[in-house]
DOLUM-535186 format. One record per residue: x, y, z of N, C-alpha, C, O in turn; residue number from 1. Coordinates in steps of 0.02 Angstrom, whole numbers. Layout:
<pts>
  n.east  n.north    n.up  ca.east  ca.north   ca.up  c.east  c.north    c.up  o.east  o.north    o.up  pos
       X        Y       Z        X         Y       Z       X        Y       Z       X        Y       Z  NUM
...
</pts>
This chain:
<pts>
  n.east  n.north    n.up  ca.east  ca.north   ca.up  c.east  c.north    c.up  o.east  o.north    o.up  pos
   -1496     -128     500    -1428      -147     516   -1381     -110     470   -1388     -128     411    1
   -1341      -71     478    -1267       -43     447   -1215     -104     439   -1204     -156     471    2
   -1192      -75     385    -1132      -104     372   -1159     -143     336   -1210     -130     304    3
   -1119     -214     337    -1123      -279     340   -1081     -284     264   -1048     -239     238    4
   -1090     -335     247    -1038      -376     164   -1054     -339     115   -1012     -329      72    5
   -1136     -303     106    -1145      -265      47   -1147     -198      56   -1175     -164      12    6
   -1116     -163     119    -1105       -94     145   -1043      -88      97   -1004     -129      71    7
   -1050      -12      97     -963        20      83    -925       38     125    -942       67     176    8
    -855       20     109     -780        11     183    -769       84     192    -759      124     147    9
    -772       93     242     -734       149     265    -724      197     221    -769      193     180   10
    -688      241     207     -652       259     174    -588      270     222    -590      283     282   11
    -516      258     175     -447       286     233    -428      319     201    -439      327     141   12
    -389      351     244     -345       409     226    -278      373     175    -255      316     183   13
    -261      416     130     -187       416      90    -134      384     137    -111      420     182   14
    -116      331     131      -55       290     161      15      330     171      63      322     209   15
      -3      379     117       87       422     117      71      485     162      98      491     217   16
      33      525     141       15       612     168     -42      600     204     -61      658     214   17
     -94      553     238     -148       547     266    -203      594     239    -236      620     284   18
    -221      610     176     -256       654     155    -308      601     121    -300      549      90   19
    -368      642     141     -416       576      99    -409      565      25    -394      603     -21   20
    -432      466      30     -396       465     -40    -458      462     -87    -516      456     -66   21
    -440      467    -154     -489       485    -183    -494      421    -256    -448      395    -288   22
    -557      413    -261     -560       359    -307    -528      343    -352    -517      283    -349   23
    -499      376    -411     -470       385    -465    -417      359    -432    -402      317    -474   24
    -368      351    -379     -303       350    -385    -305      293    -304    -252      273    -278   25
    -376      275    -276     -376       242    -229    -309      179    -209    -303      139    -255   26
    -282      172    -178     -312       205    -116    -248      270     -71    -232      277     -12   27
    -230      303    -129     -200       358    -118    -253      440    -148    -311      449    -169   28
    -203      474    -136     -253       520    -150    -239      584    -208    -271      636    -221   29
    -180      557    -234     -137       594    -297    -104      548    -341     -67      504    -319   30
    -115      554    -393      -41       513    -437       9      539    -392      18      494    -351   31
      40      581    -381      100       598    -328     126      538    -299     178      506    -308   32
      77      531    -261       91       460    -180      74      408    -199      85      357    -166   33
      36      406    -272       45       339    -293     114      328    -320     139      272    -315   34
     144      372    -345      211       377    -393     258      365    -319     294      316    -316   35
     255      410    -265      315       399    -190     287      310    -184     330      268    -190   36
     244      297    -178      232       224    -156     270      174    -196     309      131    -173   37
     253      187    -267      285       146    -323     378      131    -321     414       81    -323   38
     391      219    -315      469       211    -296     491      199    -249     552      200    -256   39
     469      179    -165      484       157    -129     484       68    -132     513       42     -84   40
     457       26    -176      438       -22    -171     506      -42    -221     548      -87    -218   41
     496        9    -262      559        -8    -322     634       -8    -304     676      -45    -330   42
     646       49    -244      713        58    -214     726       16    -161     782       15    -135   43
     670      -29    -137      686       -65     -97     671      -56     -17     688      -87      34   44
     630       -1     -30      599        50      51     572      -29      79     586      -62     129   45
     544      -37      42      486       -91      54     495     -174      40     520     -200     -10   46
     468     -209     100      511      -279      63     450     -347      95     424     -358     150   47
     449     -361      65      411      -423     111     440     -467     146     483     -493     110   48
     441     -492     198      472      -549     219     470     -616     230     434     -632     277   49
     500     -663     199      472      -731     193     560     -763     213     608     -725     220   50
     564     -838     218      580      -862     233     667     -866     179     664     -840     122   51
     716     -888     195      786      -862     166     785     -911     119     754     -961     137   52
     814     -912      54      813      -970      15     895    -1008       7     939     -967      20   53
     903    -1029       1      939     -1096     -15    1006    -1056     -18    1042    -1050      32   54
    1025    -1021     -97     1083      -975     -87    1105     -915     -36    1161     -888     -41   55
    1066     -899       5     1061      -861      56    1097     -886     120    1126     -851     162   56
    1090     -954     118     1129      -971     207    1200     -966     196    1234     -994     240   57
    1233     -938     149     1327      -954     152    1355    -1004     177    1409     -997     206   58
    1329    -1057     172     1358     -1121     151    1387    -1131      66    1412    -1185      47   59
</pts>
């Protein structure tokens, strides 16, 4: 049987440039696109979305 819970995942491609990613810097494939990932999260590219809090409704 392949795979299964004690197989190894896939490997994916680099989230930013689709270039395979490479262990050292998983799961990107340069400090580079780990560094674009980092500053997108920091500038606000990126956001999670959850529910509005309390000071938010302008009441």
């Amino acid at each position: 049987m392949e795979g299964g819970a004690k197989g190894r995942a896939k490997a994916r491609p680099c989230p930013i440039c689709g270039k395979p990613a490479q262990e050292a810097t998983r799961p990107f494939c340069s400090k580079r696109c780990r560094d674009v990932d980092l500053n997108r999260w920091l500038s606000g590219a990126y956001v999670v979305p959850g529910a509005p809090s309390e000071d938010e409704g302008g009441e």
